[in-house]
N, C-alpha and C positions, 0 to 999 in steps of 0.2 A: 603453471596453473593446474589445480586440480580439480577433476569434474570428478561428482561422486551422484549416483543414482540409490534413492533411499526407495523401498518398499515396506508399509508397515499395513498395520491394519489401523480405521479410525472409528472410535467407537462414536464419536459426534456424525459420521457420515454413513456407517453399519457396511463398509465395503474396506475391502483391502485397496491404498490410496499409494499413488507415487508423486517424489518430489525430485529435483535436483537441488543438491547444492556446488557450489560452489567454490574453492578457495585458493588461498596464494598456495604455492609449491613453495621447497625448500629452495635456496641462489641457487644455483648452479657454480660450484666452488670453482670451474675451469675458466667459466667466463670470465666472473668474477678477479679471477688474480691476473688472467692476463692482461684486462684490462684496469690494474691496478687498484682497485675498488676495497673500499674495506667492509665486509660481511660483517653484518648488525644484525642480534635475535630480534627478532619480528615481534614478542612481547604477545598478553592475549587480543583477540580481534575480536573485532566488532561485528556485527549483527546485523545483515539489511535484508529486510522480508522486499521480494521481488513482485506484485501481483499483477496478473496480464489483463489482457481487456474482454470482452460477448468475441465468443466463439473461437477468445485465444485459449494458447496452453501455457503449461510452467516453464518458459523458457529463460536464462539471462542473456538478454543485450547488454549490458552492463558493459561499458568498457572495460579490457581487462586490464588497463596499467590504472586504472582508477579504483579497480578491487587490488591491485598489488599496493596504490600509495596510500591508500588509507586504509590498508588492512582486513580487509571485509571479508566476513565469512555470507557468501549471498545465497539465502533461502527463497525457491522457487515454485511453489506451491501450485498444483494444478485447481484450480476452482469450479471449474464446467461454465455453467452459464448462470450461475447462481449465486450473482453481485456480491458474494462477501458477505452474504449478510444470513440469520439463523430464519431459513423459508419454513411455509405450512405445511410442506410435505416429509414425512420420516426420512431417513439418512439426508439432510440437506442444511447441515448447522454448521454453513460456512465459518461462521465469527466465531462460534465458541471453535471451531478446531484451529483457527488462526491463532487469538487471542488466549487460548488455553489450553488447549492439548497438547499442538506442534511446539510452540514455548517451552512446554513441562517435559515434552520430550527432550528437546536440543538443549535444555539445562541438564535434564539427568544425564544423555546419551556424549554430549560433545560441548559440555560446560559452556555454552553460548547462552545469549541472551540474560547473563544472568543480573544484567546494570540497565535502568532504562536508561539511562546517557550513552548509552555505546548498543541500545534498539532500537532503528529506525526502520520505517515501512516507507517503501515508494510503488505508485501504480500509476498504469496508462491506463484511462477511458473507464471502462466499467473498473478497471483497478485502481485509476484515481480515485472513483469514489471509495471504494474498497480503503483503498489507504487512508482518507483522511476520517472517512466512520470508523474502522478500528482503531486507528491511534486515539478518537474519543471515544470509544467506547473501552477503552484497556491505558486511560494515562496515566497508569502508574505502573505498566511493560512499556511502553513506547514512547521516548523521549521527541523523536523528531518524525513528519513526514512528510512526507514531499509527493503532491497530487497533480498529475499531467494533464491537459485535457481533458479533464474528468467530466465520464459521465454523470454529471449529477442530475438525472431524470427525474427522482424523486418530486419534484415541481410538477411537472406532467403527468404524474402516474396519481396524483393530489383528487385529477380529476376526471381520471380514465373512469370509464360507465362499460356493463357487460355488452359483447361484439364488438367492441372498440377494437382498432389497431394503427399502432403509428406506423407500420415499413418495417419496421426492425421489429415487432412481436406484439402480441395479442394479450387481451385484458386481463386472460387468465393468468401467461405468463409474468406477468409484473404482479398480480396478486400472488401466485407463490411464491415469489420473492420478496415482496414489499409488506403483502400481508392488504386484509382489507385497503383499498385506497381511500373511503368512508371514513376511517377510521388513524390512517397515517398521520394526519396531523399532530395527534398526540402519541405517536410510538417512537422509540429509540432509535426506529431506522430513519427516523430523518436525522443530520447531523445537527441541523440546530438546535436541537432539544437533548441533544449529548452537550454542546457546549455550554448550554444554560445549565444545567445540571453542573461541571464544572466549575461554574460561576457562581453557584446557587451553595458550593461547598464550604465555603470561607478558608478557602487555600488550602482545606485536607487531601482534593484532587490539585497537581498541577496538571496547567495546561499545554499540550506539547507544541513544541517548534513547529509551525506548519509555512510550508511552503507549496504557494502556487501556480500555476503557468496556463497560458493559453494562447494557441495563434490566431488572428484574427480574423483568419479565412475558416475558420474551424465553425460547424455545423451544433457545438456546443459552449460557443462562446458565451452569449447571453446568461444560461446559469451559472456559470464559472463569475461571469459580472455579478450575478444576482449573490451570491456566497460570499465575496469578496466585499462587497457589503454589508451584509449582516455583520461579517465578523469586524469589520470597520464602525458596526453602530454596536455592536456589544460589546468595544473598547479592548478585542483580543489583536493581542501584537500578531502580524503574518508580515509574509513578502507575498504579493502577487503582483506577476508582471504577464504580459502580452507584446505580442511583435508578431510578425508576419510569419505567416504557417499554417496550414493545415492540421484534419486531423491524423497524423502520421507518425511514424517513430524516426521521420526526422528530427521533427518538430521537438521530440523529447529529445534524441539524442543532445540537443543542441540546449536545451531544458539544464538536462546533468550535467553538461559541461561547465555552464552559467552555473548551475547553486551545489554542485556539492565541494567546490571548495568554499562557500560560504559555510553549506551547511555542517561538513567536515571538522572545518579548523575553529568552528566556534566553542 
């Protein structure tokens, strides 16, 4: 396996930005013949944008005989605390540097991403939402994605008022990332108003593969239910399952395991 650390500068963010990637290594031709094996070129790979959750980093958990079998070049983006999504304050244009910059990069730089069938986005918590609003708000980059746990706060933040705070941050914070909450109802940060949009296209957007998960012990299971509905009454294909789990990267590991030879070999 090869770990590779990118430094670039991002003009959607106005600060010099780090990422890891990821990827398979070359066999090892010794192992390889000793134990009788025949070396097959690996062909180009595929593309899977990694997003972490409030107060992670860009790191991959990723299994890595699951990035060697299905080829995966895995991008791991640092986000800060700023849900993926383009906030009210200067350098803080989460989405457009996922969904357009990093992209236009890793196709100029390392011929990636260049097929939405072989770009998919996967996140845990504030990255699951991460993952399932980018892949609608960019599907025609990202063919598939797969949402963990997701924090889909957006419901709560509908009717956050100033001095509010739930525990985990205060009204300000959710407005500069969500933008007015007065006003949310009809903005693009919520994902269901990307899917109607979508929907609203007459098949010149498709709509991508989404896969969902949640364990039943998890503190955001309720809007994970609540999502999985809508997409169920707006007549979009998903998988969403649940089983017993926490909010944890057990809970995902055990996640990936389950769907990505679904999502992989489809």
């Amino acid at each position: 396996m090869a770990n590779i650390n990118i430094e670039m500068y991002s003009n959607c963010l106005r600060r010099q930005v780090s990422l890891k990637m990821v990827v398979p290594s070359d066999y090892r031709l010794d192992a390889f013949n000793q134990n009788g094996h025949e070396v097959k070129e690996r062909g180009r790979m595929k593309t899977l944008f990694m997003l972490h959750g409030y107060t992670g980093m860009g790191e991959c958990w990723l299994p890595y005989d699951l990035i060697e079998k299905y080829n995966l070049a895995v991008i791991c983006p640092n986000g800060e605390n700023g849900f993926w999504l383009n906030g009210m304050t200067t350098g803080s244009d989460y989405q457009s540097f996922i969904g357009e910059e990093l992209i236009g990069f890793l196709r100029r730089t390392f011929n990636l991403a260049l097929d939405r069938d072989e770009t998919y986005i996967l996140g845990f918590s504030m990255g699951g939402f991460g993952a399932l609003h980018t892949a609608l708000a960019y599907p025609e980059t990202f063919g598939k994605t797969i949402a963990l746990s997701s924090a889909l706060v957006h419901y709560e933040v509908l009717n956050m008022k100033p001095g509010d705070n739930n525990g985990v941050a205060n009204y300000e914070y959710y407005r500069a990332c969500f933008g007015e909450p007065s006003e949310l109802i009809n903005s693009d940060n919520m994902p269901e108003n990307l899917v109607k949009k979508i929907l609203s296209s007459d098949g010149k957007l498709p709509m991508p593969e989404i896969f969902m998960a949640c364990g039943t012990e998890d503190f955001l299971l309720e809007p994970n239910r609540k999502m999985h509905g809508f997409l169920e009454e707006s007549g979009v294909s998903h998988r969403y399952e649940e089983w017993k789990g926490i909010h944890d990267l057990n809970f995902c590991l055990e996640a990936v395991n389950k769907y990505f030879p679904i999502a992989m070999e489809n």
